[in-house]
C-alpha positions in Angstrom: -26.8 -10.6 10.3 -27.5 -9.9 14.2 -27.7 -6.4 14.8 -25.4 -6.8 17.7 -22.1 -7.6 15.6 -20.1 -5.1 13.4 -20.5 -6.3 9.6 -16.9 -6.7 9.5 -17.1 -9.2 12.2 -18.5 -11.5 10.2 -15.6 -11.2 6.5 -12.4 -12.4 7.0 -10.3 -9.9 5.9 -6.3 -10.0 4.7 -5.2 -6.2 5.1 -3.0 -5.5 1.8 -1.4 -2.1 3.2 -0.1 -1.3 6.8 3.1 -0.5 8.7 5.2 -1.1 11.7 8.4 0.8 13.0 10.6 0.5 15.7 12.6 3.9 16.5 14.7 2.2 18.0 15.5 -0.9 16.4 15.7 1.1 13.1 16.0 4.4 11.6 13.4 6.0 9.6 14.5 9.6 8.5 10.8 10.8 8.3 10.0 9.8 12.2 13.2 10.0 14.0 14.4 13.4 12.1 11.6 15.8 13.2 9.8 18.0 10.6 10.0 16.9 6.7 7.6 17.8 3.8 5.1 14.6 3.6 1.7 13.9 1.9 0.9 12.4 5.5 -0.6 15.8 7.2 -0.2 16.2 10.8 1.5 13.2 11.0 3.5 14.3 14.4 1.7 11.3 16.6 3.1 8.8 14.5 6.8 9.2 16.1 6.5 6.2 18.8 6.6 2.5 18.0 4.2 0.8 16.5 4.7 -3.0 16.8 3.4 -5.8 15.8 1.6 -6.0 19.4 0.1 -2.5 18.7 -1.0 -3.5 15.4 -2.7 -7.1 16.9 -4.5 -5.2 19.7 -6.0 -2.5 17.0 -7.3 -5.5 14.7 -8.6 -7.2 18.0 -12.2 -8.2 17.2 -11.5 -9.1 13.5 -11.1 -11.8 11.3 -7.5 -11.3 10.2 -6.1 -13.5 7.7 -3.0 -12.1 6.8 -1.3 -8.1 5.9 1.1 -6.9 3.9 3.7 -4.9 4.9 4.5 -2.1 2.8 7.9 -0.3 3.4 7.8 2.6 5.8 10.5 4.8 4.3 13.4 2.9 6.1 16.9 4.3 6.2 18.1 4.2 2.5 21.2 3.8 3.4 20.2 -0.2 3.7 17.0 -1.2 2.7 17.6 -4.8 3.9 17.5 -4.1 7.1 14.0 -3.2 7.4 13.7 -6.5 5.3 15.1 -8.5 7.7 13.7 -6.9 10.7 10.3 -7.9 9.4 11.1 -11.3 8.5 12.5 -11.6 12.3 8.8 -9.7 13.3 7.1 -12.4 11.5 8.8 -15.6 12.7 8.1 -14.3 16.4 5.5 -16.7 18.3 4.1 -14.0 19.4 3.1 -12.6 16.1 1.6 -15.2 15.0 3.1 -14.9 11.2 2.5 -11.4 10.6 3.5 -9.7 8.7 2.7 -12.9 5.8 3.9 -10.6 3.2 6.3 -8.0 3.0 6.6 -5.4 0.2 10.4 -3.5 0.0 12.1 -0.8 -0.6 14.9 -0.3 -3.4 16.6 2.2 -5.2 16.1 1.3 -9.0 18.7 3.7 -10.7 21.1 2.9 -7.9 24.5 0.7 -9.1 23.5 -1.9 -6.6 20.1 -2.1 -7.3 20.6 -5.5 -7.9 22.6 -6.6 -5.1 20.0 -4.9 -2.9 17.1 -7.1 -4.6 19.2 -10.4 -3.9 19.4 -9.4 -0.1 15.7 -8.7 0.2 14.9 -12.3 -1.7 16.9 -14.1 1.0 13.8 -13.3 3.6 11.0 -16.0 3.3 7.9 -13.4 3.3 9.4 -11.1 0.8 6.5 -10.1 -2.3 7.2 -6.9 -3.9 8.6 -3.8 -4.3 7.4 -0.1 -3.5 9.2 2.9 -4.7 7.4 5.6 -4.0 7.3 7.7 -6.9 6.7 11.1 -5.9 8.9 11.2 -3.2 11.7 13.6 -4.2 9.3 15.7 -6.5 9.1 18.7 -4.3 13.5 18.8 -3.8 15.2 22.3 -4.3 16.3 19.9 -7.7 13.2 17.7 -7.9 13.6 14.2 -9.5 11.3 11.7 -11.0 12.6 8.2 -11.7 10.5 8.1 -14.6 12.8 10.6 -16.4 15.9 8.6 -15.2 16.9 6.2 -18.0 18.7 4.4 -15.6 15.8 3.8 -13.2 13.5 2.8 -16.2 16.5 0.6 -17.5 16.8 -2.0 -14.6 12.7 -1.7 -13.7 13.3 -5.5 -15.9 14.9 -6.5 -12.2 11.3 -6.4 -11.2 10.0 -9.2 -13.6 13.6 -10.6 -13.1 12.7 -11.3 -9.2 9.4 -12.2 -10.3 8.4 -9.3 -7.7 4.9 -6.9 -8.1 5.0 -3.6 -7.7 3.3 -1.2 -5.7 2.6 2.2 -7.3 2.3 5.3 -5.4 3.0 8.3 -7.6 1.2 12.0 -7.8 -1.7 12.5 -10.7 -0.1 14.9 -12.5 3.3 11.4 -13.0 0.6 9.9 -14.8 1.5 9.7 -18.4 4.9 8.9 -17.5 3.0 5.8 -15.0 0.7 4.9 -17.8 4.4 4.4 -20.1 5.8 2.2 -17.8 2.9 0.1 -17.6 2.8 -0.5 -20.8 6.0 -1.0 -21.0 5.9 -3.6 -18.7 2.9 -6.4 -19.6 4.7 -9.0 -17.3 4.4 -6.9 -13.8 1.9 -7.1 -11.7 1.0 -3.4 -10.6 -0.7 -2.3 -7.5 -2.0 1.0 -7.1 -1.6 2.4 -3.0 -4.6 4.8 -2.2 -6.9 4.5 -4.8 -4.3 6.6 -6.5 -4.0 9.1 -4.7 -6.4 11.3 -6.0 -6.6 14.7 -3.6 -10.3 15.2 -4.1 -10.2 18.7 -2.7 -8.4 19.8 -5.8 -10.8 19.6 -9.0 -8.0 19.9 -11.5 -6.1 17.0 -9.9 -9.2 15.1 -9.5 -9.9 15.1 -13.0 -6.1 14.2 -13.8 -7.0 11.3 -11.7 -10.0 10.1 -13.2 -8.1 10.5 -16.6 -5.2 8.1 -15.5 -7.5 5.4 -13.8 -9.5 5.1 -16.9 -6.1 4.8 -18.6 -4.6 2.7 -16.3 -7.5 0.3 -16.0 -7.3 -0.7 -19.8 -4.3 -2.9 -18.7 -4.9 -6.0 -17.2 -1.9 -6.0 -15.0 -3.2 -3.5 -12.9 -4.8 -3.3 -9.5 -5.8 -0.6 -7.0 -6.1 -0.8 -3.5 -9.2 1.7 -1.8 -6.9 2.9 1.2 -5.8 5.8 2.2 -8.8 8.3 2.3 -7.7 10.0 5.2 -4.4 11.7 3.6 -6.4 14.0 1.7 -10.1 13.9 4.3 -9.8 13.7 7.4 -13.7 13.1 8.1 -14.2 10.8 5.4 -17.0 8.3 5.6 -18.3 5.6 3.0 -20.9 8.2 1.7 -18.2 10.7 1.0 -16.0 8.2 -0.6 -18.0 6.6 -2.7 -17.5 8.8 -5.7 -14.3 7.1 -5.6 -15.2 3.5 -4.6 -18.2 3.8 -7.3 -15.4 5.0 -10.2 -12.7 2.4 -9.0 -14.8 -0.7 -8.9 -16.6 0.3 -12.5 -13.3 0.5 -13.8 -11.6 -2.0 -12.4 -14.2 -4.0 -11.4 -13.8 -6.3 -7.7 -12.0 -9.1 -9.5 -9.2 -5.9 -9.3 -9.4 -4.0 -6.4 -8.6 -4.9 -2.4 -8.9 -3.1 0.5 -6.0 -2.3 3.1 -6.0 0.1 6.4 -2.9 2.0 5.9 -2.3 1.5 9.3 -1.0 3.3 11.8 -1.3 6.2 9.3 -4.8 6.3 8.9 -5.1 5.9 12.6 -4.3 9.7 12.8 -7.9 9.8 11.3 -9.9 7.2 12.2 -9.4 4.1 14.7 -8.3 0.7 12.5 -11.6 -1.4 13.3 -14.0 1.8 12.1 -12.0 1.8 8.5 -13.0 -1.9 8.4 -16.4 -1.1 9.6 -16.6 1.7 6.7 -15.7 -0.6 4.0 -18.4 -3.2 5.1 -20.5 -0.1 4.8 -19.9 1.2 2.0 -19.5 -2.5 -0.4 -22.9 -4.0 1.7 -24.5 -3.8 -2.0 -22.0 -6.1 -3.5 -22.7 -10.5 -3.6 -20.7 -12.3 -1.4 -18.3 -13.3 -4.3 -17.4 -9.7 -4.9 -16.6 -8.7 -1.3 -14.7 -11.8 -0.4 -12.6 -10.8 -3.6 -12.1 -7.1 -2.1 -11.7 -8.5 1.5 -9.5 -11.3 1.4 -9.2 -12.8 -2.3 -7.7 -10.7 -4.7 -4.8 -9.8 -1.4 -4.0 -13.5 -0.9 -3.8 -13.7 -5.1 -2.0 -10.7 -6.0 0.6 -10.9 -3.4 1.2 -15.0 -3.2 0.1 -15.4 0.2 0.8 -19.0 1.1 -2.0 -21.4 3.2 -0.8 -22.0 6.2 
């Protein structure tokens, strides 16, 4: 490798978690209300656009295959929407076919869960599904889906729309996660943010190494290493690789990819330095293994077609 080129310069890389918004165009109750309770901290920047240009120009230099779009907490008044903005993002010249894949909001205990799934399947680039688990938890009346016997009644729409899931829940949801896993052999499940596992809290930490051990008993299962910079803000590959070292014993490469979390993360750390980190910090591995975490396992566990 020539000293003089990044190690990421040199992987092609499909990006399995990032964003875009439009203010705009759309309406997103956490950016266009002001101040709300989020596990993103200081995430006050992220109110302005951030298109599909701003996204190209930050991956500039790189390798880029593909990325996925995972929902950016779009007006729930219509979910499709942000659906079909994306699919209209993507078939832009300009964009060159990104977003490739697009993973969508829904409702599962609402009465037209189903109807909204039918809308989202009309758009081309349309993968999977992320309900975000832990987002009502801290409510005057706090709810969790997996109590709601109508939530856990129509998850089957999931397998139904042959859709995966993205999983995004809080440590201490675990055992309830763990159910519905099992519950579900026929689902492909995707852990966001290695699980979100808020190393500054020891407790939690160990909750989290509890459900990932748990969790990566079932084949179904895979677990993106994003998101480091919601819970460390200086993170680097040395500090995270107690994390990397647990999730890639457990799960081993053939179930893990990588993903920016972009423009998130970009309140931490700029979007070619996270890909310059991971090159870092999975040097050690054979080429098989990182094109798996880079590119493989992404195009596999989300369907991404050869163009």
């Amino acid at each position: 490798m020539s000293p003089n080129l990044p190690a990421y310069s040199l992987m092609q890389i499909i990006d399995a978690h990032f964003h875009l918004w439009d203010l705009q165009e759309n309406y997103y109750p956490w950016l266009n209300d002001g101040d709300r309770s989020s596990v993103v901290p200081n995430y006050s920047s992220l109110r302005s656009n951030y298109l599909i240009s701003d996204f190209l120009g930050d991956a500039a230099g790189i390798d880029l295959l593909a990325a996925v779009h995972i929902q950016a907490e779009h007006d729930p008044r219509d979910h499709v929407r942000e659906t079909r903005w994306l699919q209209q993002v993507a078939n832009a010249p300009e964009s060159h076919g990104f977003p490739q894949a697009i993973v969508a909001n829904v409702d599962l205990a609402a009465p037209e869960a189903q109807e909204v799934l039918e809308g989202h399947m009309a758009y081309r680039n349309m993968r999977g599904l992320r309900q975000a688990l832990h987002r009502r938890l801290d409510e005057s009346v706090p709810y969790d889906p997996l109590f709601d016997p109508v939530w856990q009644r129509n998850f089957r729409l999931v397998r139904d729309f042959e859709l995966s899931f993205d999983l995004q829940f809080f440590p201490e949801q675990g055992e309830g996660v763990v159910e519905l896993v099992r519950a579900h052999p026929d689902v492909q499940f995707i852990l966001t943010h290695v699980g979100m596992p808020y190393m500054q809290h020891e407790e939690r930490h160990a909750l989290w190494r509890r459900n990932m051990t748990a969790l990566s008993m079932m084949p179904n299962v895979a677990v993106k290493i994003s998101g480091f910079g919601m819970f460390d803000s200086a993170w680097t590959p040395e500090s995270i690789r107690p994390l990397t070292d647990f999730v890639l014993e457990h799960f081993r490469p053939e179930r893990c990819l990588l993903a920016s979390n972009y423009p998130v993360e970009g309140i931490v750390k700029p979007y070619r330095e996270i890909w310059a980190a991971y090159a870092q910090c999975f040097a050690d591995l054979s080429p098989h293994e990182q094109a798996a975490l880079f590119h493989a396992n992404a195009k596999r566990l989300y369907r991404l077609r050869d163009e």
